[in-house]
N, C-alpha and C positions, 0 to 999 in steps of 0.2 A: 367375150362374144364369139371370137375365133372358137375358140375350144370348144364351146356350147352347141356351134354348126357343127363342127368336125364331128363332136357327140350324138349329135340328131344322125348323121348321115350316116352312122357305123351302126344306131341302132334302126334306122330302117333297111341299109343294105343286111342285115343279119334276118331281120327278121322277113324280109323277102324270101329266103333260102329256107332259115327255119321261123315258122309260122307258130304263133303262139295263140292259142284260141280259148277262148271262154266254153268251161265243161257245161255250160247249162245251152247256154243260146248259139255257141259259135263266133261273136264278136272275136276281131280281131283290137279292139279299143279296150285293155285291160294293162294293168299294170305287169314286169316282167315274172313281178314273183308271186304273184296270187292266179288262183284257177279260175275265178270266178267274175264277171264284169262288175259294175257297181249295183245296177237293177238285180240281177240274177242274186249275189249276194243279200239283198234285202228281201228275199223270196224266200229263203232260210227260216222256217219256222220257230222262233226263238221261243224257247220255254218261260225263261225269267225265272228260273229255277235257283241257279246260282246264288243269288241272293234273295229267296227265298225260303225261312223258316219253313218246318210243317209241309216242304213238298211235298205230290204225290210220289218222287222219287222216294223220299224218306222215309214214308208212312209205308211203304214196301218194307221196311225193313224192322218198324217198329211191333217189338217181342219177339223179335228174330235173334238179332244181332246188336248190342251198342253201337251207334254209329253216332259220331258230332255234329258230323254235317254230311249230307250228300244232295243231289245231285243233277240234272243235263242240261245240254245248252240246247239245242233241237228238237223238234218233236221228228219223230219216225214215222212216214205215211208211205205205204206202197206205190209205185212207179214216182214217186218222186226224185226229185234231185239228188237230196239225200242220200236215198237208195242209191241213184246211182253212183254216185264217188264210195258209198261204205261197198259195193258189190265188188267196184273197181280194185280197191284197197283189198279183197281178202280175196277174190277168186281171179283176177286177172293182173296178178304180179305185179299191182301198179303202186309203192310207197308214195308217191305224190297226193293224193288225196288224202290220206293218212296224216303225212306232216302238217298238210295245210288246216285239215280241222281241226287239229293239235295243237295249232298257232290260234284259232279261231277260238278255242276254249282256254287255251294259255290265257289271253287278252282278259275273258270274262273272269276267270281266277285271279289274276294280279287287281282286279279292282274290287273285288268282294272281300267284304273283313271278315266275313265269315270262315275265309280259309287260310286265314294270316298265318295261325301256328300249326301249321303242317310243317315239317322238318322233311320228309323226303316222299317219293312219289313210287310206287307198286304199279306195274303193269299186269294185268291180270295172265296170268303164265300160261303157255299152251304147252301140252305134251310136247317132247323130242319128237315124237316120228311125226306129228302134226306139223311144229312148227319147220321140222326141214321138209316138206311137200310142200308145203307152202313157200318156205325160201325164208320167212321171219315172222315175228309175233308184232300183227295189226297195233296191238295194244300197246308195245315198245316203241313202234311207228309215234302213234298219237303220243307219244309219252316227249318221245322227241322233239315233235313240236310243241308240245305244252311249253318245255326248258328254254326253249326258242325265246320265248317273251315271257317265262316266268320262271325266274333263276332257282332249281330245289334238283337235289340233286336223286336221281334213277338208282334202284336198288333192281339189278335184272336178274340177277342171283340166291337171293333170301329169299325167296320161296318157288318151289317147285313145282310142277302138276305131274304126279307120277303116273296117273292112269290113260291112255286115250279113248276117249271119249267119242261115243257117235253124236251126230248133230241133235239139241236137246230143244231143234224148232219145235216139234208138233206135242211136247212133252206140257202136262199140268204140272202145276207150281210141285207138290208131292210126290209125282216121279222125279221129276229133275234133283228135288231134294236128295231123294233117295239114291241116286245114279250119282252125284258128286260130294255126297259128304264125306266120302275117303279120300277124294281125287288128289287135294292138293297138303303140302307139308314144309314148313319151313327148316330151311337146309342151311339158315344161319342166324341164328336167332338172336346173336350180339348184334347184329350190323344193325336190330328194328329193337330191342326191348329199351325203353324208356322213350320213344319217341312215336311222334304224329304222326301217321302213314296215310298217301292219299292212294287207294284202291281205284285204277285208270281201267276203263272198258270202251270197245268203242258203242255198244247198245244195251242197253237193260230193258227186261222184258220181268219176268217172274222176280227175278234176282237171287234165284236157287246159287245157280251160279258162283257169283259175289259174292253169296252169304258165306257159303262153303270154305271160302279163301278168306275171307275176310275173320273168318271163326277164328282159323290156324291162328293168324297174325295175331290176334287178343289174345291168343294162348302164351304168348310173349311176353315177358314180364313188362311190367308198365306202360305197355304200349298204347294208344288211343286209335283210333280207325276214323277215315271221312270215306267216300266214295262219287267217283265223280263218273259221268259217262259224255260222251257227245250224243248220243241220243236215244231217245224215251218212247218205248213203243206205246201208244194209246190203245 
């Protein structure tokens, strides 16, 4: 009972000085290692993707690519929430948002059978000159929190993105094709041939993208592809 005060009074004098607040509403009533309160978190647009056959994530990619299973836990909607923690994550040096929706997708992965035999996890690779402006690859972020709560171990080096890339927002499904189907190359191809690889992004929109990298990777002897994202632009 002693200890339990002493506890309470070290985590309110701490958080007196540093103030922990909820990214959506500002609540200071949140747990110490989540961003989000518990309301705010249920405001999270949830696809129901993950365990769902025949997604429209999937059907993205059918007569594209082989893929097992793909993919997202969110839906994407402008000035939402969402948006803001993924804005936070790539354009304002902020890896906090990145882990936590990483953990938030880990959780939905470890309870879907759908994604049982995956053997290890791909984060989708940014160029070198890209990823050091930026400081790191969003998609290795998410990738880290997934591990967080869903034990599969990170391949950051089997495959590469040799080209950079200008931003392929305002691009149709056919340019973006065309603009990335060299981009990317797998630079060790023992560490993936014979195994399940989960393809990590933080949003899928066309899925030019994806398909691109995800091609190389099938080019790997025995390899199988899934692809998963945190969120699905409608």
């Amino acid at each position: 009972m002693v200890i339990k005060t002493i506890t309470s009074y070290l985590n309110d004098f701490t958080h007196l000085f540093f103030p922990h607040n909820c990214e959506g509403c500002g609540t200071d009533v949140l747990e110490n290692e989540t961003m989000l309160c518990a309301a705010c978190l249920l405001k999270l647009p949830e696809t129901g993707f993950i365990n769902m056959a025949d997604n429209p994530v999937e059907k993205i990619f059918y007569g594209r690519i082989k893929v097992e299973a793909a993919g997202s836990a969110f839906y994407f909607n402008k000035d939402s929430l969402l948006q803001h923690l993924i804005v936070d994550l790539k354009y304002h040096s902020n890896k906090n948002p990145g882990f936590y929706l990483g953990k938030l997708l880990g959780y939905k992965l470890a309870q879907s059978a759908r994604f049982n035999a995956v053997d290890a996890i791909i984060p989708l690779p940014l160029n070198k000159r890209k990823e050091k402006k930026r400081g790191y690859n969003q998609a290795a972020v998410i990738a880290e929190g997934i591990t967080e709560v869903w034990q599969k171990p990170v391949l950051k080096n089997s495959v590469e993105r040799m080209i950079f890339t200008e931003t392929q927002t305002h691009k149709d499904r056919v340019s973006r094709w065309q603009t990335m189907k060299d981009v990317f190359n797998v630079s060790d191809k023992y560490s993936i041939e014979n195994k399940h690889i989960l393809l990590i992004d933080d949003i899928v929109t066309t899925g030019a993208t994806l398909e691109a990298c995800g091609a190389k990777i099938l080019e790997a002897s025995g390899t199988k592809l899934s692809i998963v994202t945190v969120a699905y632009t409608i």
